[in-house]
C-alpha positions as CSV (number, residue, x, y, z in Angstrom):
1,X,31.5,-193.6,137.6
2,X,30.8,-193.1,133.6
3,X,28.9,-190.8,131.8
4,X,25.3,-193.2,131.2
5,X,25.0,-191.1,127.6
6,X,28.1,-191.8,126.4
7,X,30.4,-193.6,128.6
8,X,33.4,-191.0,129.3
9,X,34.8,-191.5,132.9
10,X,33.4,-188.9,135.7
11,X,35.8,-187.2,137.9
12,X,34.5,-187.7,141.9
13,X,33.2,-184.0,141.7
14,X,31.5,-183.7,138.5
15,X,27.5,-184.4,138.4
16,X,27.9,-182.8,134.8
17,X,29.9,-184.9,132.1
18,X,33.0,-183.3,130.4
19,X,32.8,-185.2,127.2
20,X,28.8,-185.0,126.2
21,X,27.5,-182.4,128.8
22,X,24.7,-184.7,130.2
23,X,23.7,-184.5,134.0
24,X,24.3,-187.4,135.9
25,X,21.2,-190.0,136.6
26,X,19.3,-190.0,139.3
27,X,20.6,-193.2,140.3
28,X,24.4,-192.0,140.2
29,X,23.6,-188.9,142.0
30,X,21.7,-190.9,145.0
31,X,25.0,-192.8,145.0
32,X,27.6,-189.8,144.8
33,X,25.1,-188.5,147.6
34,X,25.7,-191.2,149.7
35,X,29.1,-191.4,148.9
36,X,29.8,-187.9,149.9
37,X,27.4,-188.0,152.9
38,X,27.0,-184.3,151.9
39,X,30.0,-182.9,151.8
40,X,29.4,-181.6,148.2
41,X,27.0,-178.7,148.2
42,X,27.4,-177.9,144.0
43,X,25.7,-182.2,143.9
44,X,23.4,-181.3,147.1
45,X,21.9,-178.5,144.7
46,X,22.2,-180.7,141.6
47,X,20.0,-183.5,143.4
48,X,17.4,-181.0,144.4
49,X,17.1,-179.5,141.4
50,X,16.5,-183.0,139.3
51,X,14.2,-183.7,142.4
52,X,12.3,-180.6,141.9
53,X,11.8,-181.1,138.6
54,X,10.9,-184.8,139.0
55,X,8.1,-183.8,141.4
56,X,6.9,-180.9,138.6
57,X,6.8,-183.3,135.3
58,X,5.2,-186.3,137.1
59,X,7.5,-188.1,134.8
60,X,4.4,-190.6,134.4
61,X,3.9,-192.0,130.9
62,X,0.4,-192.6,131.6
63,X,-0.4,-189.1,132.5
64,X,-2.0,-188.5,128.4
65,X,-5.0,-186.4,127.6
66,X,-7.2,-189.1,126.2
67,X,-10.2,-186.3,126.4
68,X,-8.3,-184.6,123.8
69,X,-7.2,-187.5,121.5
70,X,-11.0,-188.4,121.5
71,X,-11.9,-185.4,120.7
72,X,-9.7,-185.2,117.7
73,X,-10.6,-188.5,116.5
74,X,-14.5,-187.4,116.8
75,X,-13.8,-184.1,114.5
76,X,-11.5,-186.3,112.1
77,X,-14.7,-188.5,111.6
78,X,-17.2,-185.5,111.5
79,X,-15.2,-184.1,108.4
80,X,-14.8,-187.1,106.5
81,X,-18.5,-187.4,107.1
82,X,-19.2,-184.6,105.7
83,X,-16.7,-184.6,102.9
84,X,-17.8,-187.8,102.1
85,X,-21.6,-186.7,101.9
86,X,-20.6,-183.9,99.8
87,X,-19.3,-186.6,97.0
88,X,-22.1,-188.7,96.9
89,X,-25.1,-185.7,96.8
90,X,-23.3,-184.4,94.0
């Protein structure tokens, strides 16, 4: 397997690349999983730790505060309003 980051060659124990320092995807570690049926315990805890965290960012892109954008956009408008106002009452 290589390194998806930068390409450097993995040894069949590492889950952590020697040249660049990135963890390995969670495709590769699925496949070293199956791979090693187990066998590996420092990968078992790898996998469940990139699961863990998987599960704890909802790595959804959707998942935005639109309340808060609108909300910004509504102040943004208030001030120029009023900025605006202050100009042409002068």
């Amino acid at each position: 397997m290589v390194c998806k980051k930068c390409g450097h060659a993995l040894g069949s124990k590492d889950a952590i690349c020697p040249n660049c320092g990135a963890l390995m995807s969670r495709e590769q570690l699925d496949i070293r999983k199956e791979m090693n049926k187990g066998k590996n315990p420092y990968l078992e805890r790898i996998y469940n730790i990139k699961q863990k965290n998987k599960e704890y960012n909802n790595d959804d892109p959707t998942n935005t505060n639109n309340t808060a954008y609108a909300i910004f956009i509504v102040i943004c408008i208030l001030v120029l309003a009023i900025i605006i106002a202050a100009i042409l009452l002068r």
